[in-house]
C-alpha positions, 0 to 999 in steps of 0.5 A: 113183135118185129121180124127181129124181135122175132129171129132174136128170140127163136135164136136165143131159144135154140142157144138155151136149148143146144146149151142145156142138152150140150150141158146136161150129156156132161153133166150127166156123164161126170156126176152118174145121174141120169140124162133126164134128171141133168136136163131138169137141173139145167132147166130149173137153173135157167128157169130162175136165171131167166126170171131173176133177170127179167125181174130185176130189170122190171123192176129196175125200169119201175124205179126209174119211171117213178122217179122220173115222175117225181121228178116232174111232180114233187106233189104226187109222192104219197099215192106214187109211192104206194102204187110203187110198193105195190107194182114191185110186189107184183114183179117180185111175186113173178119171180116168187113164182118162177123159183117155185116152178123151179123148186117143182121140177126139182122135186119131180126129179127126185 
């Protein structure tokens, strides 16, 4: 990783971080629940905000190769196909994951 991708990074995570705790003192004061239960709120939305996100554009970029390549080799569709099914079950079950990360701290809330 470059010292940008790097810098871009850490900025981006001080952003999240000074935004959900900025977000969950608000929240917390406007809607009566306690400042932890705020921040595990913001925490399971972004947690699936990210993923979603990152999902779609994996995906997005998935599609994109395979028909590039198909492009190329009309001759290969079967087996590309097949391994495309299953490489955008493989990303979607990431966001599976994340959405039941963030059902998991929602649950440790209550």
């Amino acid at each position: 990783m470059g010292k940008k991708a790097l810098a871009f990074a850490l900025g981006f995570f001080a952003v999240l971080v000074g935004v959900s705790a900025f977000g969950a003192e608000q929240v917390s004061a406007v809607a009566g629940i306690s400042y932890p239960k705020a921040l595990g709120l913001i925490a399971a939305g972004l947690t699936i905000a990210i993923a979603a996100s990152v999902g779609a554009f994996s995906q997005g970029r998935t599609a994109s190769a395979a028909m590039e390549a198909l492009a190329r080799n009309p001759g290969v569709q079967g087996p590309m196909f097949t391994q495309l099914i299953v490489s955008l079950a493989l990303i979607e079950s990431l966001v599976i994951y994340a959405l039941i990360i963030a059902f998991f701290i929602m649950g440790r809330l209550g």
